[in-house]
NUMIKE-233727 format. One record per residue: residue number from 1; residue in three letters; x, y, z of N, C-alpha, C, O in turn. Coordinates in steps of 0.05 Angstrom, whole numbers. Example, Ala and Ser with C-alpha at 12.3 -4.5 7.8 and 13.67 -1.06 7.14 Angstrom:
<nodes>
1, ALA, 264, -114, 156, 246, -90, 156, 264, -66, 156, 285, -66, 169
2, SER, 257, -45, 142, 273, -21, 143, 258, 1, 157, 268, 23, 161
</nodes>
This chain:
<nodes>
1, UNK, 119, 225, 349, 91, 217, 353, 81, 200, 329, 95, 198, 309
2, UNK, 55, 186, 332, 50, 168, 315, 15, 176, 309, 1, 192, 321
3, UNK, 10, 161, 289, -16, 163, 283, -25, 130, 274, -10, 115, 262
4, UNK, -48, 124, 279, -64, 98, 277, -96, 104, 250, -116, 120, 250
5, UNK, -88, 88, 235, -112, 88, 215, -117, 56, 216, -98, 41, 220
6, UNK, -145, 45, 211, -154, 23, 219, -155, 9, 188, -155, 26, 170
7, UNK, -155, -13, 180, -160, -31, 159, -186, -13, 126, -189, -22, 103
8, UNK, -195, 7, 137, -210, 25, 116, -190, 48, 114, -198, 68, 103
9, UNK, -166, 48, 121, -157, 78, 119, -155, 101, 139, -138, 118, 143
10, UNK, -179, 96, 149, -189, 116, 179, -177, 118, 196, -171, 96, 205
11, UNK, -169, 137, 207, -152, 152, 225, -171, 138, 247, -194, 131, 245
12, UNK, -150, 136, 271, -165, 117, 296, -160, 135, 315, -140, 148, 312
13, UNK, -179, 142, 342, -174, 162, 350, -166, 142, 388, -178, 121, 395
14, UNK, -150, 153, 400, -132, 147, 423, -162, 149, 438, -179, 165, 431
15, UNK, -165, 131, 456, -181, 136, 475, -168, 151, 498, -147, 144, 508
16, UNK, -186, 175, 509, -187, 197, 517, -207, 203, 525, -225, 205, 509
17, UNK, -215, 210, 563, -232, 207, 566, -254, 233, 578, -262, 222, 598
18, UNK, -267, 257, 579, -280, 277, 565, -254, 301, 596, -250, 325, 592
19, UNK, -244, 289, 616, -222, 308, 624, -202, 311, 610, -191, 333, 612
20, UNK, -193, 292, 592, -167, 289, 581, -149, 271, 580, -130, 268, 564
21, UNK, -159, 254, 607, -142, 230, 619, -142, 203, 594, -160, 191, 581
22, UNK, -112, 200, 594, -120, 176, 572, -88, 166, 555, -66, 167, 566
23, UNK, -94, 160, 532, -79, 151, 516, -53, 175, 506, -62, 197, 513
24, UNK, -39, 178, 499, -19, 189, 481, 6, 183, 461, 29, 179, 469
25, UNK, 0, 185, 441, 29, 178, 423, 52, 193, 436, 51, 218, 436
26, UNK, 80, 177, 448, 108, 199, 446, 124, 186, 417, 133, 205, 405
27, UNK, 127, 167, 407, 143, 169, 386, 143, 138, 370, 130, 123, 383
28, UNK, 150, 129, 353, 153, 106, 333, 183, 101, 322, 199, 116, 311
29, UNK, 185, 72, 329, 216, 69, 323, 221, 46, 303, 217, 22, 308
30, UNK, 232, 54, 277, 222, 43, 251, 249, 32, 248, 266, 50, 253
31, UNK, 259, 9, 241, 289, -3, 231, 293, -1, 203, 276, 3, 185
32, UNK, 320, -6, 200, 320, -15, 167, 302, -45, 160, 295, -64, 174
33, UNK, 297, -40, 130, 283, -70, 118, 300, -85, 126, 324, -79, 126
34, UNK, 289, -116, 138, 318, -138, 139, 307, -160, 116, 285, -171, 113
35, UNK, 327, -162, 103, 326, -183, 80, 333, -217, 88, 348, -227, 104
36, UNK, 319, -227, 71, 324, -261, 68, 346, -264, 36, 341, -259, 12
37, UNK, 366, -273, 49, 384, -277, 31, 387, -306, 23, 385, -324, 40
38, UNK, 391, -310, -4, 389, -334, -12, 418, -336, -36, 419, -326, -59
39, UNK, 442, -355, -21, 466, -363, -38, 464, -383, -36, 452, -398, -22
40, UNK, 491, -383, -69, 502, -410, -82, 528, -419, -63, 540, -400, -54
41, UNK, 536, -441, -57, 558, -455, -46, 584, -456, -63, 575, -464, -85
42, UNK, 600, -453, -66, 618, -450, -76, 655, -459, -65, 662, -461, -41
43, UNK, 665, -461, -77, 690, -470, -68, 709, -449, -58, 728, -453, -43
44, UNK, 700, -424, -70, 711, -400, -53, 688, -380, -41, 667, -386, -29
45, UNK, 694, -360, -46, 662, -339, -21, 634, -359, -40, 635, -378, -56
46, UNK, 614, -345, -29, 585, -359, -26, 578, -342, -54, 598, -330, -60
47, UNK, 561, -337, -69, 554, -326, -91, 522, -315, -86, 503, -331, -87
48, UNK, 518, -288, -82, 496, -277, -68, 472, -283, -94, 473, -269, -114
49, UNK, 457, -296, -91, 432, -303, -114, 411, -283, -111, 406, -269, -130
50, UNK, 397, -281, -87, 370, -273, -95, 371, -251, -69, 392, -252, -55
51, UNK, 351, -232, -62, 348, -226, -38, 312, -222, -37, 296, -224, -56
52, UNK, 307, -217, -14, 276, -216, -7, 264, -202, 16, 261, -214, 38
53, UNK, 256, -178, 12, 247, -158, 31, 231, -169, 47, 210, -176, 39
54, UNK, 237, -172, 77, 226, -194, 98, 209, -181, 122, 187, -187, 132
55, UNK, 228, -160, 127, 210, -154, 155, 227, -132, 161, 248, -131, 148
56, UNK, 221, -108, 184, 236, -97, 196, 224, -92, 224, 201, -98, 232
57, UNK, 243, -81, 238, 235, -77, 278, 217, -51, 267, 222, -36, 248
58, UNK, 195, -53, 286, 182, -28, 293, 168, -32, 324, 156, -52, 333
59, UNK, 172, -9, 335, 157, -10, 357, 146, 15, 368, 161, 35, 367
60, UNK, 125, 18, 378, 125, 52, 389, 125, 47, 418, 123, 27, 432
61, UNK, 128, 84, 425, 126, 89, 453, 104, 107, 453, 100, 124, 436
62, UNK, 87, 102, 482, 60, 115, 486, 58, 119, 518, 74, 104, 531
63, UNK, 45, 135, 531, 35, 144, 563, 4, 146, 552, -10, 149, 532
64, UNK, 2, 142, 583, -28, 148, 588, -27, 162, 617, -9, 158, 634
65, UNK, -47, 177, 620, -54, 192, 643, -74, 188, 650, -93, 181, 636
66, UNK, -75, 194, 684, -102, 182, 701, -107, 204, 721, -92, 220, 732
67, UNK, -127, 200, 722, -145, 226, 742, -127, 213, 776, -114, 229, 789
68, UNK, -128, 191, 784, -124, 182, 813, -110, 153, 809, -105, 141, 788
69, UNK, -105, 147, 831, -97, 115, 828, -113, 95, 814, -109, 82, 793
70, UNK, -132, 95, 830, -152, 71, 809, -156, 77, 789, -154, 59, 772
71, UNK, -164, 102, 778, -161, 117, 748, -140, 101, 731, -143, 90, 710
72, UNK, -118, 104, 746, -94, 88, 727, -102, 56, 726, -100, 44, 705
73, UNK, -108, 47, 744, -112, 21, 730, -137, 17, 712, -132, 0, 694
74, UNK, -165, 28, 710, -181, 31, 694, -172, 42, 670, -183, 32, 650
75, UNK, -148, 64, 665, -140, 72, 641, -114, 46, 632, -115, 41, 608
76, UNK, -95, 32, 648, -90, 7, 639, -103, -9, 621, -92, -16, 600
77, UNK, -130, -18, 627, -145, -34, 623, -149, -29, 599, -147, -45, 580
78, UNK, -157, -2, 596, -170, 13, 572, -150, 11, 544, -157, 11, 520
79, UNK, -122, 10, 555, -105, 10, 534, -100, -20, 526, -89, -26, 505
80, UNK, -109, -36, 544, -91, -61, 537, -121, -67, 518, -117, -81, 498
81, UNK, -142, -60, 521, -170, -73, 502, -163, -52, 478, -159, -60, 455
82, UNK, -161, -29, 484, -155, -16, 456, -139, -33, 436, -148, -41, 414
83, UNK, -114, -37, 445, -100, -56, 427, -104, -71, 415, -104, -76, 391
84, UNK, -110, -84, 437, -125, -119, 429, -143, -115, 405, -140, -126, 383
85, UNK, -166, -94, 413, -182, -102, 392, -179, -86, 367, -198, -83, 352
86, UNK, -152, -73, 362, -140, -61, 335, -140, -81, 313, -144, -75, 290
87, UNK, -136, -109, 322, -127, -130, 312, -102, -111, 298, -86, -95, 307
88, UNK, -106, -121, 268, -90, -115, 243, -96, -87, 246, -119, -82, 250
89, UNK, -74, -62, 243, -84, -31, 228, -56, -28, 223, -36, -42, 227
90, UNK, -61, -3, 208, -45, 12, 195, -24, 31, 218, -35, 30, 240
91, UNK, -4, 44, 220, 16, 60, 231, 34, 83, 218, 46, 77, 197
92, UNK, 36, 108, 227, 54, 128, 208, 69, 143, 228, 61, 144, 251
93, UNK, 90, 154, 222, 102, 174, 239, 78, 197, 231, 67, 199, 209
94, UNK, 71, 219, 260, 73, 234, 250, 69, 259, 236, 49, 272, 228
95, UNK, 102, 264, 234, 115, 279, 207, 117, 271, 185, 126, 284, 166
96, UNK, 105, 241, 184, 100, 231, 152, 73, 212, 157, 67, 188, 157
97, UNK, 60, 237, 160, 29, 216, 165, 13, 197, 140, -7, 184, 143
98, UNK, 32, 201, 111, 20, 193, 93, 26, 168, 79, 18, 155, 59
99, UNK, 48, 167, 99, 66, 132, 96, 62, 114, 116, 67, 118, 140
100, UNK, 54, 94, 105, 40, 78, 133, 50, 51, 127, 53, 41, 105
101, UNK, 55, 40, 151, 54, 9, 161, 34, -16, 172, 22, -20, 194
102, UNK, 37, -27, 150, 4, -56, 163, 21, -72, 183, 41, -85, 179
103, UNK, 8, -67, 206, 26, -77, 234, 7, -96, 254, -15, -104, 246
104, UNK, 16, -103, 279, 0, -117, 293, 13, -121, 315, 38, -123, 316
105, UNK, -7, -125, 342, 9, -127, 377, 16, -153, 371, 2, -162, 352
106, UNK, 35, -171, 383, 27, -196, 376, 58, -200, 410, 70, -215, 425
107, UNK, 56, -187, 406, 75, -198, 422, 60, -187, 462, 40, -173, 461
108, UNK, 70, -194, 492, 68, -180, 507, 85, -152, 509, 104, -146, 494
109, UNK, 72, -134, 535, 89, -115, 536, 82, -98, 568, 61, -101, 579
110, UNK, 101, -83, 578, 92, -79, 611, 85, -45, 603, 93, -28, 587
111, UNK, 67, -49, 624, 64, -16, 632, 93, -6, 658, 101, -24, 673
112, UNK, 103, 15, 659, 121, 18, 676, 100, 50, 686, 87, 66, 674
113, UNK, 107, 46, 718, 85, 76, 730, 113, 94, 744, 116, 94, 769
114, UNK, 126, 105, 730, 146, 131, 741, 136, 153, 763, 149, 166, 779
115, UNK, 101, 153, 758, 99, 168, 779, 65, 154, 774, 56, 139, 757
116, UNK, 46, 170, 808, 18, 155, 815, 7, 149, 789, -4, 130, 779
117, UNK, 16, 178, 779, -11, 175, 748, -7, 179, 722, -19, 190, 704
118, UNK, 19, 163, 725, 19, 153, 694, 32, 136, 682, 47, 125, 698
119, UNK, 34, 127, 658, 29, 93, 656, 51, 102, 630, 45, 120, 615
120, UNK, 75, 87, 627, 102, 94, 601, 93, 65, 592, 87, 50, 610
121, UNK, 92, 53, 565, 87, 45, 553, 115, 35, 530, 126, 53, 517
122, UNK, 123, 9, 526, 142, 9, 492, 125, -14, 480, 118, -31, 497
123, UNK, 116, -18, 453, 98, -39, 447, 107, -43, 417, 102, -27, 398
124, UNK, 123, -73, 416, 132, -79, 393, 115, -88, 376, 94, -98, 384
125, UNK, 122, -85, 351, 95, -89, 334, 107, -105, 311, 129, -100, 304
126, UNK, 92, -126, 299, 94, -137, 283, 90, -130, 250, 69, -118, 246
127, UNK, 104, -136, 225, 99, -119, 204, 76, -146, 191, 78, -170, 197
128, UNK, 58, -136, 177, 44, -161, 167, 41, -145, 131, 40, -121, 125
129, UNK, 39, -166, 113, 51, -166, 86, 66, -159, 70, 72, -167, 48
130, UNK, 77, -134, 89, 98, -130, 70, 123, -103, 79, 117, -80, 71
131, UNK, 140, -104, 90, 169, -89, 106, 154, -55, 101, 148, -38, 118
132, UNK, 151, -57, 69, 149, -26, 62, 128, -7, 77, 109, -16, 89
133, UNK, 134, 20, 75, 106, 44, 84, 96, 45, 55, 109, 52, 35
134, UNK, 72, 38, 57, 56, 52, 26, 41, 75, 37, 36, 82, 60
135, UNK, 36, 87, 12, 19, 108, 16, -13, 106, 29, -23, 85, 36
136, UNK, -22, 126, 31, -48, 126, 48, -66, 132, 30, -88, 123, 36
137, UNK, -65, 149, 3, -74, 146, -17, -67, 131, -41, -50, 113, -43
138, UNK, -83, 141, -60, -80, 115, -87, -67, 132, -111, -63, 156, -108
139, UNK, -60, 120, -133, -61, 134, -162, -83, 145, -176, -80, 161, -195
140, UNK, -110, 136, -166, -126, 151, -174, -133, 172, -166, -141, 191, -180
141, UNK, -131, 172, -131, -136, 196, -127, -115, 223, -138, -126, 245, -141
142, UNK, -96, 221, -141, -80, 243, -161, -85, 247, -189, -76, 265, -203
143, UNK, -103, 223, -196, -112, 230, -226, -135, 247, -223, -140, 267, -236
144, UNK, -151, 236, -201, -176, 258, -197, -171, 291, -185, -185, 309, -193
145, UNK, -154, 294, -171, -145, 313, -154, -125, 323, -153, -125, 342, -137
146, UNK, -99, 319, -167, -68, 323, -170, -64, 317, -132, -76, 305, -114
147, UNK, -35, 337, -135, -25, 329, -114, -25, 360, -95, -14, 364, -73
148, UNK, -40, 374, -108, -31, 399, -94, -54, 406, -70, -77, 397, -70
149, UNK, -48, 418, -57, -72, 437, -32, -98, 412, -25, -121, 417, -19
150, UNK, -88, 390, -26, -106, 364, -14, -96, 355, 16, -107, 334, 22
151, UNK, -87, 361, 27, -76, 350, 49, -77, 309, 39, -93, 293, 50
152, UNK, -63, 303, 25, -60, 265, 20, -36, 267, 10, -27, 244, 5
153, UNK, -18, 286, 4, 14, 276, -9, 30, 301, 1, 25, 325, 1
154, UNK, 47, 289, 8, 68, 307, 25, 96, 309, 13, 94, 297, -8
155, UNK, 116, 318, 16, 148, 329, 13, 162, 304, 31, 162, 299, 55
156, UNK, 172, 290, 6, 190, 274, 4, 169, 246, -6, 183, 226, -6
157, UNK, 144, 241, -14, 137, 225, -32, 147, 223, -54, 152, 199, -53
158, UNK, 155, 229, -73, 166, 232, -96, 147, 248, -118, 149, 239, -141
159, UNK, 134, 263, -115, 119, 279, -130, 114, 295, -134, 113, 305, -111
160, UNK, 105, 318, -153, 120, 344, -163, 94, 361, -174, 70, 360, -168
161, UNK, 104, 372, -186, 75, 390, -206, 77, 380, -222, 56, 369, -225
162, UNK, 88, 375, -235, 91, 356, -266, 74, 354, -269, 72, 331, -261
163, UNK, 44, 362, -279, 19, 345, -281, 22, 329, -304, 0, 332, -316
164, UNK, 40, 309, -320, 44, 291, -332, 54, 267, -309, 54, 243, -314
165, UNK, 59, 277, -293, 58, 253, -264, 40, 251, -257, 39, 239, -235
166, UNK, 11, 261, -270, -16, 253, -247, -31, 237, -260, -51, 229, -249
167, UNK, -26, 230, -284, -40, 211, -306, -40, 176, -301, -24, 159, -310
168, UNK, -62, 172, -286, -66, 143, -279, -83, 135, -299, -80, 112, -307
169, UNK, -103, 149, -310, -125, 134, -333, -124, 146, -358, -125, 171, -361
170, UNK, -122, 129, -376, -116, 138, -398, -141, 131, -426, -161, 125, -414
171, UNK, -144, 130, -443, -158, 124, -465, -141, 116, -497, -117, 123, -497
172, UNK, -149, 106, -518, -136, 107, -536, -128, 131, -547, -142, 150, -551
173, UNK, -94, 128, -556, -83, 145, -565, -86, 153, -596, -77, 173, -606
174, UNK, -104, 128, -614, -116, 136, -639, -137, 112, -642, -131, 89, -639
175, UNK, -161, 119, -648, -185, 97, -651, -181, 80, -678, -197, 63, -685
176, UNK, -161, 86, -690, -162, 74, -722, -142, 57, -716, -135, 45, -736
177, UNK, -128, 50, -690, -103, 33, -684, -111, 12, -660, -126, 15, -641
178, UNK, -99, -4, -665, -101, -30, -642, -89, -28, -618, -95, -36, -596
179, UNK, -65, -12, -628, -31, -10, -610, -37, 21, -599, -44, 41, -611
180, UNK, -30, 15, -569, -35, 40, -555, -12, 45, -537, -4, 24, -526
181, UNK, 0, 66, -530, 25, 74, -517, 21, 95, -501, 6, 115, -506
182, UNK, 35, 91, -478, 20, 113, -453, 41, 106, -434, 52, 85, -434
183, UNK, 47, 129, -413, 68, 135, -387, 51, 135, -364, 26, 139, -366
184, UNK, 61, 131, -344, 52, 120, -318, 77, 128, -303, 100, 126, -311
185, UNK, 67, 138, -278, 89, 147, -255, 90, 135, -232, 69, 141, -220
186, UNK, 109, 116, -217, 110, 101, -200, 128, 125, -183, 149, 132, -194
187, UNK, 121, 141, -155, 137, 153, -148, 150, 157, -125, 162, 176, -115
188, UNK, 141, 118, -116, 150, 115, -99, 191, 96, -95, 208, 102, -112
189, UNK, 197, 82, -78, 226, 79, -78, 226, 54, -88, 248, 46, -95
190, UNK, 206, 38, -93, 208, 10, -91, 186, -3, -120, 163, 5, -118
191, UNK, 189, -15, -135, 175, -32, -152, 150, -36, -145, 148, -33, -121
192, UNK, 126, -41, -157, 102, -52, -146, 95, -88, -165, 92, -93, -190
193, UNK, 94, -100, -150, 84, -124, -158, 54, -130, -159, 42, -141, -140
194, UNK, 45, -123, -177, 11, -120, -169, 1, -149, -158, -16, -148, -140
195, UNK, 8, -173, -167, -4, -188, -155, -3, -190, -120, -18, -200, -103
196, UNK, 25, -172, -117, 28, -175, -84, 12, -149, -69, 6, -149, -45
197, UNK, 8, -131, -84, -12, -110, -73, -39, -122, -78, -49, -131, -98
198, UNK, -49, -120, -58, -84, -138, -65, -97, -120, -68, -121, -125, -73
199, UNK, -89, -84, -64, -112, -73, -72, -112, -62, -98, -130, -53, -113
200, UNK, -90, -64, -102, -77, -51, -126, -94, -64, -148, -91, -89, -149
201, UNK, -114, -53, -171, -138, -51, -193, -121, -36, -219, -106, -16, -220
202, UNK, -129, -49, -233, -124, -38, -269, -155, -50, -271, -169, -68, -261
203, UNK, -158, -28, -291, -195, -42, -298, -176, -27, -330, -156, -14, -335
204, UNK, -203, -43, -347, -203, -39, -378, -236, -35, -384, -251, -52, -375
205, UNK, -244, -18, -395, -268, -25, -401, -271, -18, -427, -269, 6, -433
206, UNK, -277, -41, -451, -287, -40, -480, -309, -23, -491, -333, -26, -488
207, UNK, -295, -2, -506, -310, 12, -519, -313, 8, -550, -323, 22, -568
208, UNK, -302, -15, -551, -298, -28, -582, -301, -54, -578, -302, -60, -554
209, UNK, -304, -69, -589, -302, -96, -596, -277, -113, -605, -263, -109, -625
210, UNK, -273, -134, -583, -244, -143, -590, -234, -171, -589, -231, -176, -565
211, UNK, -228, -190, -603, -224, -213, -600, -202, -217, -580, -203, -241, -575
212, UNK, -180, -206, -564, -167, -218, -556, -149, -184, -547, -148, -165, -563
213, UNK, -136, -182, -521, -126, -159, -505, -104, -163, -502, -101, -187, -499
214, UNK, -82, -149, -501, -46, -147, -497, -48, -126, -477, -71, -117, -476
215, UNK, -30, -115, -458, -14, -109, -434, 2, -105, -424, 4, -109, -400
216, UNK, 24, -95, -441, 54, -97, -432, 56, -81, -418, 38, -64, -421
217, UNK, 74, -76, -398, 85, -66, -374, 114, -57, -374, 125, -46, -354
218, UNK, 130, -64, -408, 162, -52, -404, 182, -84, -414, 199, -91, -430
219, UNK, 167, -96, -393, 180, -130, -386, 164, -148, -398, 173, -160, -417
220, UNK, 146, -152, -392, 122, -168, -383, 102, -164, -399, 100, -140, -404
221, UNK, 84, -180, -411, 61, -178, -431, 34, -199, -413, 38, -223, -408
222, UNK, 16, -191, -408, -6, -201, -392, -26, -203, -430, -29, -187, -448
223, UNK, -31, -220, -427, -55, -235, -449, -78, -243, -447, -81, -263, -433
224, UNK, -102, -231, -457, -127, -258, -442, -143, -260, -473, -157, -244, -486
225, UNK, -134, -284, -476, -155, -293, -493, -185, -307, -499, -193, -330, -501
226, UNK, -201, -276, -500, -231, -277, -502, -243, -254, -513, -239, -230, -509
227, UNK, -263, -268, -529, -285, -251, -538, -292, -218, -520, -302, -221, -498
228, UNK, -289, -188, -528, -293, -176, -505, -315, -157, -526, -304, -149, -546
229, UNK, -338, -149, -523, -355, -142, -537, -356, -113, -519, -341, -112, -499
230, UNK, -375, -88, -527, -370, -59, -516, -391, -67, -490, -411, -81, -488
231, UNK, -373, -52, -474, -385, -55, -444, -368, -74, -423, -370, -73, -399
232, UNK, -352, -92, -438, -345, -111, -423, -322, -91, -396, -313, -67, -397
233, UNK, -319, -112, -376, -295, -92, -359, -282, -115, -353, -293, -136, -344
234, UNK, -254, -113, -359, -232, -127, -356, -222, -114, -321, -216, -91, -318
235, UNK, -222, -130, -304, -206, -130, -273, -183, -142, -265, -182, -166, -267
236, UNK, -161, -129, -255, -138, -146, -248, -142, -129, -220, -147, -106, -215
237, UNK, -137, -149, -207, -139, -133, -172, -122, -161, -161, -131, -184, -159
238, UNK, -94, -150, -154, -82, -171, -141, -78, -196, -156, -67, -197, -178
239, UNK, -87, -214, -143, -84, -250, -162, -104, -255, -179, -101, -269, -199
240, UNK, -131, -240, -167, -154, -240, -193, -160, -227, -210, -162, -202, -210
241, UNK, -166, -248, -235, -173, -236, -261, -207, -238, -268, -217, -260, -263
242, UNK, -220, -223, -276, -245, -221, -279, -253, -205, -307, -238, -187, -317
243, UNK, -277, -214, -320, -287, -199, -342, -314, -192, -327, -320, -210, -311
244, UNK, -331, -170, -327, -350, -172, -307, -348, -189, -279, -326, -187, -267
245, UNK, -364, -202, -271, -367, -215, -253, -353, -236, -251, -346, -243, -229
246, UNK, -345, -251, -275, -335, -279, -280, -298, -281, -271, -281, -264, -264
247, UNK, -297, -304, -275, -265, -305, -267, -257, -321, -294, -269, -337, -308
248, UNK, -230, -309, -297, -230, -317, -328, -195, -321, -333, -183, -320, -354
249, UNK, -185, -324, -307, -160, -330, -306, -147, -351, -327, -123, -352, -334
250, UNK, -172, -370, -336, -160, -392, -346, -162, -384, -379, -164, -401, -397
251, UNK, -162, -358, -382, -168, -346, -417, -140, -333, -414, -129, -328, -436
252, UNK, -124, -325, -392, -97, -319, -401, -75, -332, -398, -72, -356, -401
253, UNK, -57, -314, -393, -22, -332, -398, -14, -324, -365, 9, -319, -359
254, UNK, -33, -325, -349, -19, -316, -328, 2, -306, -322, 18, -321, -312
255, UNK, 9, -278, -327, 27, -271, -328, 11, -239, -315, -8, -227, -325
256, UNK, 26, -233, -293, 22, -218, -274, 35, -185, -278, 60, -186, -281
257, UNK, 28, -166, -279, 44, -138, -289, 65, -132, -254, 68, -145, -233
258, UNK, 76, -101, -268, 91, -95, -253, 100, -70, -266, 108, -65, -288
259, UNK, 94, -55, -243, 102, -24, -248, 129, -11, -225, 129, -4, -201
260, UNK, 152, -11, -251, 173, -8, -242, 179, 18, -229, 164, 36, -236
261, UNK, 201, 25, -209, 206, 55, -196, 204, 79, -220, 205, 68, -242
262, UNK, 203, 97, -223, 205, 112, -245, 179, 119, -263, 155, 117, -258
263, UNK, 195, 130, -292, 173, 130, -311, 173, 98, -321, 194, 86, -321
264, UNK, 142, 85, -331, 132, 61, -339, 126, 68, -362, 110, 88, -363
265, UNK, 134, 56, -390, 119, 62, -410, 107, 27, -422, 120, 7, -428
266, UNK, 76, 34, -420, 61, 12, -425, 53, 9, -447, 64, 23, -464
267, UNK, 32, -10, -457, 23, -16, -487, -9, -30, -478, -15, -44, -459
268, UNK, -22, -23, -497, -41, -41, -496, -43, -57, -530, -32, -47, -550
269, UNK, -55, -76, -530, -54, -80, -563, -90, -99, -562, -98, -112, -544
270, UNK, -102, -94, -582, -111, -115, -597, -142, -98, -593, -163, -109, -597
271, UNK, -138, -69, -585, -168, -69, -580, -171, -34, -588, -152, -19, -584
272, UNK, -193, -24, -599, -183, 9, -616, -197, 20, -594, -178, 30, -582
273, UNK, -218, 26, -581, -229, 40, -557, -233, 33, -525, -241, 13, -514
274, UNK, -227, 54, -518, -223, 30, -486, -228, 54, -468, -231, 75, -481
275, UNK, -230, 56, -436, -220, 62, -421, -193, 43, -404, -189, 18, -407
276, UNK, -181, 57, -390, -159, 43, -375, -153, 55, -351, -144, 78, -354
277, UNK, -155, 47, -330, -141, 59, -299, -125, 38, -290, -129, 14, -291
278, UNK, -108, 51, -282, -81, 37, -264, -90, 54, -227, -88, 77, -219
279, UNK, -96, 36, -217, -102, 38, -186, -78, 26, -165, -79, 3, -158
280, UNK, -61, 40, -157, -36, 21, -143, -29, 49, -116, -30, 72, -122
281, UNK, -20, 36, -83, -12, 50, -66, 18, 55, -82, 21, 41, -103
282, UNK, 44, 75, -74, 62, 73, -68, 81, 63, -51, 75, 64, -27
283, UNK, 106, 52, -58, 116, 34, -35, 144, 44, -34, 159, 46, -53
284, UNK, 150, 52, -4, 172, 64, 10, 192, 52, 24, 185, 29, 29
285, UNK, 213, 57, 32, 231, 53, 42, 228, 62, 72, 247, 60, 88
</nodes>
């Protein structure tokens, strides 16, 4: 069986109509990721260069039930507008209601009637931004809440009691120092590219006064050079950079973070008091 949450997160509920007659999830059929492979030419085999997580098949299967004959075609009707007007939502098995897929109808599909009153359903679905299931919650909410007796994180996410795995926001590790060092838990199967997660947020907010902010990520050093006086809030959400309100992309080195599978050990430099949150879904296989 499957479950539907709409573009806010929200669980979407099957239309069903006050007998019972209506919609039903029977099951969701998820493929492997298929990759875009990119080789070199060569005078003997091909030389595999790059690869790129592209897309995978998904499709579910669904019935609906009808009080009478014409019932069934009014409950037809009902499903084919339901769809339609899903546009873009979210999808989960489930037995893993907390891993979800940004999907879409895009293709046609037939009703088949096995018997007067009821309607078998297969409806292929399209993946839109990105192959992976992310999570349904965030990193902050485990910083606020851990992971335990919440019904939002389940067995086989990758997460534990460890409550040194629940630490998304952090503060300076000494106010008399510039250079700050701190762990982060990615616990899902796959890398996060924050610029490619658009909801994915790091905020900074200056509790000191600082000419100029560092960022490292392990790999990667993100820079913005500007004045940041106490109060200021530094935003990275996706491709935009912001100090308050403003856009201020053109004060750094554009250079985009990335929080690898595993433990992340980060840095901040150039500034002695701060807050810091790292805001990112998990991304699955």
């Amino acid at each position: 069986m499957f479950k539907i949450y709409d573009l806010n997160y929200k669980e979407v509920n099957f239309p069903v109509d006050d007998l019972g007659f209506g919609l039903k999830s029977l099951d969701i059929n998820v493929g492997p990721i298929i990759y875009e492979n990119i080789y070199t030419s060569s005078s003997r085999a091909d030389q595999l260069v790059k690869r790129y997580p592209k897309d995978r098949d998904v499709s579910i299967n669904a019935m609906f039930t009808a009080y009478n004959t014409v019932d069934w075609r009014l409950k037809r009707d009902r499903v084919y507008s339901f769809f339609r007007n899903l546009g873009v939502f979210y999808i989960a098995e489930s037995y893993q209601p907390y891993k979800l897929l940004k999907v879409i109808v895009d293709e046609s599909y037939e009703v088949d009637r096995p018997v007067i009153r009821w309607g078998m359903l297969e409806i292929p679905l399209k993946i839109i931004d990105t192959p992976f299931k992310q999570s349904l919650h965030t990193t902050l909410d485990i910083d606020r809440e851990g992971v335990s007796w919440n019904d939002k994180w389940a067995y086989g996410m990758g997460l534990s009691s460890d409550r040194e795995q629940w630490k998304y926001s952090f503060g300076p590790s000494d106010t008399s120092s510039s250079v700050h060092k701190f762990r982060l838990y990615n616990a899902g199967t796959e890398e996060i590219k924050l610029i490619q997660q658009k909801e994915s947020v790091i905020t900074l907010v200056a509790l000191s006064a600082a000419s100029s902010i560092e960022i490292f990520d392990g790999k990667k050093t993100f820079r913005i050079d500007r004045p940041f006086k106490i109060g200021d809030r530094l935003t990275l959400k996706g491709h935009q950079i912001r100090v308050n309100n403003a856009n201020v992309l053109h004060h750094t080195n554009r250079t985009f973070l990335t929080v690898k599978k595993g433990w992340n050990e980060w840095q901040i430099k150039g500034i002695t008091n701060f807050e810091f949150d790292v805001d990112f879904r998990f991304l699955y296989d």
